[in-house]
N, C-alpha and C positions, 0 to 999 in steps of 0.2 A: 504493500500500500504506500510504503514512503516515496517510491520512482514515482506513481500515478499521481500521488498530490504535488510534488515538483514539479511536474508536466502539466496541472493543472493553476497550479499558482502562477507559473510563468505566460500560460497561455490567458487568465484572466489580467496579468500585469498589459500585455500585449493591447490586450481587448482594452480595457481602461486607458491606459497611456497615450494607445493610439503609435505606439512603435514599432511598427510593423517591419522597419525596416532590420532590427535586430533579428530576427524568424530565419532569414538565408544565411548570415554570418553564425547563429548555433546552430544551424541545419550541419554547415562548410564544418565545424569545429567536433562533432559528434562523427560525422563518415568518416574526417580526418582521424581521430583517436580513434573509433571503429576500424581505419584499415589499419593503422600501427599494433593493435593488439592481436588483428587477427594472424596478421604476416608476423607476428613475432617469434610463432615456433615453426614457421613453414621454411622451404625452399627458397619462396617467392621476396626473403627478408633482405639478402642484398640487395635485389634488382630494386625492391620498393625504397629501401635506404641511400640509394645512388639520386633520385629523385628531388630528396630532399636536401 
């Protein structure tokens, strides 16, 4: 329940605030940490870390 109320707060912050423009920069920052962990025990960890 703790991830779903964070997702929930943040998306009422959004709605209130009217800062919508913040929504694609955590979209970018979540896929980015998402491929970092998933490539971390794979094959595919240097080629993703050459990237960066």
């Amino acid at each position: 329940m703790g991830k779903l109320s964070i997702l929930g707060e943040f998306w009422d912050f959004l709605k209130v605030r009217k800062k919508w423009w913040l929504a694609p920069i955590v979209i970018v920052l979540v896929l980015l940490g998402g491929l970092i962990v998933f490539t971390e025990s794979s094959a595919l960890a240097p080629f993703i870390y050459t990237l960066f």
